[in-house]
C-alpha positions in Angstrom: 38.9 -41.4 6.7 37.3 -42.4 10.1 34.8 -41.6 12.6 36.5 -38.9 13.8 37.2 -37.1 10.7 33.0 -37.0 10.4 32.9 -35.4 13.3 35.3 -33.0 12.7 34.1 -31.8 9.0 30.7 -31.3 10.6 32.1 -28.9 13.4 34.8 -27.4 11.0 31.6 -26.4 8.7 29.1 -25.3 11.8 32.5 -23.5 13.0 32.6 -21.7 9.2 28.7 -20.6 9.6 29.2 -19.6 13.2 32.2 -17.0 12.3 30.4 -15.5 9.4 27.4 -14.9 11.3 29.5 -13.2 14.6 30.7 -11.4 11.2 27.7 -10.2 9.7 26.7 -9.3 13.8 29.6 -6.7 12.9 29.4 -5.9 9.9 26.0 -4.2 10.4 27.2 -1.8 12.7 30.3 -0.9 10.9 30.2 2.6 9.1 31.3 3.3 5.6 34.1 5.4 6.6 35.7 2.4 9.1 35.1 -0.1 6.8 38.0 -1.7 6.2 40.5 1.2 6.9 38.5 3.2 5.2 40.5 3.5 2.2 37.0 3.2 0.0 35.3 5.4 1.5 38.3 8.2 0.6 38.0 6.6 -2.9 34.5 6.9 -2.6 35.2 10.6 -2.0 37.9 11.4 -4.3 35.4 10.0 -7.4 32.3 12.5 -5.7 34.5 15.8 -5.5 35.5 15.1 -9.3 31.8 14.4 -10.3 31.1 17.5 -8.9 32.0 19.3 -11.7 29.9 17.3 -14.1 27.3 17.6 -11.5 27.1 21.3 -11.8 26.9 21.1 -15.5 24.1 19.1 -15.4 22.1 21.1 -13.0 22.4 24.0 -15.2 21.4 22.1 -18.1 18.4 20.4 -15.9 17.0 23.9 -14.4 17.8 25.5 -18.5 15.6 22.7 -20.1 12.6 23.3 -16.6 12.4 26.8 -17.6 12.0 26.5 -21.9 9.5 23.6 -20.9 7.5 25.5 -18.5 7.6 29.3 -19.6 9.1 29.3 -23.5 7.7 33.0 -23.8 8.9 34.0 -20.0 5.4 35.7 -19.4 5.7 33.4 -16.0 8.5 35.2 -14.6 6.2 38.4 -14.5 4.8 37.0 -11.3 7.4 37.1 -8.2 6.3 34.3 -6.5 6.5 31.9 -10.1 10.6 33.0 -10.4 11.2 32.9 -6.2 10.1 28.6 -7.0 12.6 28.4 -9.5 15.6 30.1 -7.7 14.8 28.2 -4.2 14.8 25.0 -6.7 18.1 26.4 -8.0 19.5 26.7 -5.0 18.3 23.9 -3.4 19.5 21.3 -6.5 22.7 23.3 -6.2 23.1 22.6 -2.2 22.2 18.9 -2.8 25.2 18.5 -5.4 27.7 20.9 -3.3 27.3 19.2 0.1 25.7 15.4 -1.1 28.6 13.8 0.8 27.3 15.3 4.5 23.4 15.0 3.3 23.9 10.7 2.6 26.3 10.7 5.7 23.5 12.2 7.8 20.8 9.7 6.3 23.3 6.8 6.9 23.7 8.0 10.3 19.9 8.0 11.0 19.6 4.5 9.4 22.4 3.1 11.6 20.9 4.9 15.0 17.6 2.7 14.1 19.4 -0.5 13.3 21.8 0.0 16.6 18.3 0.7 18.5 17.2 -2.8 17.2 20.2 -4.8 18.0 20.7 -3.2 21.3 17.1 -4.3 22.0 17.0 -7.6 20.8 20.7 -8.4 22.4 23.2 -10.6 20.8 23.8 -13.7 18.5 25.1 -16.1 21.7 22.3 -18.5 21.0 22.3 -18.8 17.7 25.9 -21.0 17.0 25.1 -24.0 15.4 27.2 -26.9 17.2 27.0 -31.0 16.7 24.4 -32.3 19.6 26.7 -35.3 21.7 24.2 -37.7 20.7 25.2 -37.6 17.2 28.9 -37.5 18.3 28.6 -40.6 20.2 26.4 -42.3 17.3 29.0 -41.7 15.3 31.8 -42.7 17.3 30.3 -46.3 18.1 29.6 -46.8 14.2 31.3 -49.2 12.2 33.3 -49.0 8.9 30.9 -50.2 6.7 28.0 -48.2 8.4 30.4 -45.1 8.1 30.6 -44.8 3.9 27.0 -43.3 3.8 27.9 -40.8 6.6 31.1 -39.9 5.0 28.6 -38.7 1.7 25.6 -37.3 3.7 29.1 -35.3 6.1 30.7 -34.2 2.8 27.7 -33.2 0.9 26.1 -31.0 4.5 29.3 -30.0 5.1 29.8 -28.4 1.2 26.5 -27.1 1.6 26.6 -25.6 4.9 30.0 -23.8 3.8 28.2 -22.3 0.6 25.6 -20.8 2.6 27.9 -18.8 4.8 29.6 -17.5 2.0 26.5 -16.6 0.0 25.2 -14.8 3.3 28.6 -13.0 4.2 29.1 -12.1 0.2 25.7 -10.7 0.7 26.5 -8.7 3.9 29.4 -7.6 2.0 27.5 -6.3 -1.4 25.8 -3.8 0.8 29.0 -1.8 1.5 30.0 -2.2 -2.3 26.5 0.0 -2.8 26.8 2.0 -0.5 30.2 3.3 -1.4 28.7 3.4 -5.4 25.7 5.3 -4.2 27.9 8.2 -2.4 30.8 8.1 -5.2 28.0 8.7 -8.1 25.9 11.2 -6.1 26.6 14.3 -7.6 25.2 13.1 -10.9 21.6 11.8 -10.2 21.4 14.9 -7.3 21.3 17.6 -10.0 18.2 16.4 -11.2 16.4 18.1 -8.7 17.5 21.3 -11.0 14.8 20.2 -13.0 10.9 20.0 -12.5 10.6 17.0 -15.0 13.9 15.7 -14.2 13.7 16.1 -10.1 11.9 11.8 -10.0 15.4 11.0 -10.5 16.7 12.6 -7.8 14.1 11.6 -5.2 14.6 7.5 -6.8 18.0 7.9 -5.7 17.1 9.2 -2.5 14.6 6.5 -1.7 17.1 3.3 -3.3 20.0 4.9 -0.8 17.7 4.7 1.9 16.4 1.4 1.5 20.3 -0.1 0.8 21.2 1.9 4.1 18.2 0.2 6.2 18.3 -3.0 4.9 20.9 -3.5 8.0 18.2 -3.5 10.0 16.5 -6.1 8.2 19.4 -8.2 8.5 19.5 -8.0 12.1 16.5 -8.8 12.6 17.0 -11.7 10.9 19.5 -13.3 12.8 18.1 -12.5 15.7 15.1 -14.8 14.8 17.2 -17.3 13.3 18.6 -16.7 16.8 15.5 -17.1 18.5 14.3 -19.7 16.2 17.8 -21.9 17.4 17.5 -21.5 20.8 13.9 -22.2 21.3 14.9 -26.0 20.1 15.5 -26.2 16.7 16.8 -28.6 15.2 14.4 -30.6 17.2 15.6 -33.1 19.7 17.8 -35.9 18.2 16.3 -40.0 18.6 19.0 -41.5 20.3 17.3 -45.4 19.0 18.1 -44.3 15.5 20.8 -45.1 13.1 23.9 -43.0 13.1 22.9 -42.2 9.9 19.6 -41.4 10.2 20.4 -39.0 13.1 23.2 -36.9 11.1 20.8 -36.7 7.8 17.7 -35.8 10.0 19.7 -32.9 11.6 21.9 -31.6 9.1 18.5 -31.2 6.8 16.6 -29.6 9.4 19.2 -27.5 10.2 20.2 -26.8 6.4 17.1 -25.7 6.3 16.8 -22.9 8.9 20.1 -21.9 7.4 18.1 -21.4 4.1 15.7 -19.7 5.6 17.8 -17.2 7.1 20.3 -17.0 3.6 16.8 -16.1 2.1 15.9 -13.1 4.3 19.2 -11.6 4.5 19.4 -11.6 0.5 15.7 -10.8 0.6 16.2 -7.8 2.4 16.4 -5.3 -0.3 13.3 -6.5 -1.8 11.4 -6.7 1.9 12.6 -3.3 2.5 11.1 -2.1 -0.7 8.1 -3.8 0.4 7.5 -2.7 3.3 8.3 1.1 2.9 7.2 1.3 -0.7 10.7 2.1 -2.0 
């Protein structure tokens, strides 16, 4: 090991947090069906066309079990208006299982027309790479061995750290498409429970959790961009060029570590803030 090999574990890992975040930049405005060739999406697909089938099923057995409940004796169909509810609920549950696929594309689309609003407002990650300041560069160039053994344990440990982080936040990024492609391949089940007047909570649940995993992209981008913002604006604070070589690598790699975990927090958070904020 020597001086140089500090420096470059410390830019290989704020090269690693860098690429994942220009990746998560991407990722946010990449649809389900371009994801990755697309080839979940059609398995997505081929599992929703063969739940159809069960879907139908259940919607029968969901609008059955709303009628006995609600008019055992059928005295209630003896009013027009009372059996025109349940047929426009019948038909309604039955066009939400037949054509589920375009209805969750459509909401995806809206979703992805509010986050590409935000991002093309707010502009782009360029300030937000994390790089080495050349103060700490030439610190650590001019140390000497003995010095260099604590910065070769505060380098390893940052540069572990830092590397966990942008996998944690990329794996995170990532989990959103796995849901996404869940939500639309089981859709046909919770959708017939619309069928039902006791059963329909279901089926507006499922409504609501899709939306909230579909806009927590924009959550996510609003997060980097403040991370972004908060970056640019100075942060990591300006470097003592009087202190140790030491001193200057710990004091930066923890401030920085630490708006990394704040940003880590927000984008994993962002299920739970969309919920929050839209009462999801």
């Amino acid at each position: 090991m020597d001086d140089n090999w500090i420096t470059e574990n410390l830019t290989g890992a704020f090269d690693t947090w860098n690429s994942k975040l220009t990746e998560i930049w991407s990722l946010v405005s990449e649809t389900p069906q371009h994801f990755k060739g697309g080839a979940m999406w059609d398995l997505a697909q081929n599992i929703n066309g063969a739940l159809q089938a069960i879907g139908y099923g259940l919607l029968i057995l969901f609008f059955a079990i709303s009628i006995f409940k609600s008019s055992a004796n059928f005295r209630d169909f003896r009013r027009p208006e009372q059996a025109l509810r349940y047929f426009i609920r019948f038909v309604a549950a039955k066009t939400a299982v037949t054509y589920g696929m375009d209805i969750m594309t459509s909401l995806f689309n809206i979703c992805a027309g509010i986050i590409s609003t935000v991002a093309g407002r707010l502009g782009n990650l360029t300030g937000a790479a994390v790089t080495l300041p050349d103060e700490i560069k030439t610190a650590i160039d001019e140390v000497g061995f003995l010095a260099s053994i604590p910065l070769w344990l505060v380098t390893i440990l940052g540069s572990v750290f830092i590397t966990v982080l942008s996998f944690v936040m990329i794996l995170t990024v990532y989990s959103r498409f796995f849901r996404l492609y869940m939500y639309t391949a089981l859709a046909p089940i919770p959708l017939s429970t619309f069928a039902g007047e006791s059963t329909s909570n279901t089926g507006k649940t499922f409504i609501k959790s899709y939306l909230g995993v579909c806009l927590e992209g924009a959550v996510i981008v609003l997060a980097c961009m403040i991370f972004a913002a908060f970056t640019s604006s100075g942060s990591p604070g300006i470097v003592n060029p009087n202190a140790s070589a030491v001193t200057m690598v710990w004091s930066y790699l923890a401030e920085t570590i630490f708006n990394m975990l704040v940003l880590v927090g927000l984008v994993k958070g962002a299920d739970r803030i969309i919920k929050e904020m839209f009462g999801l």
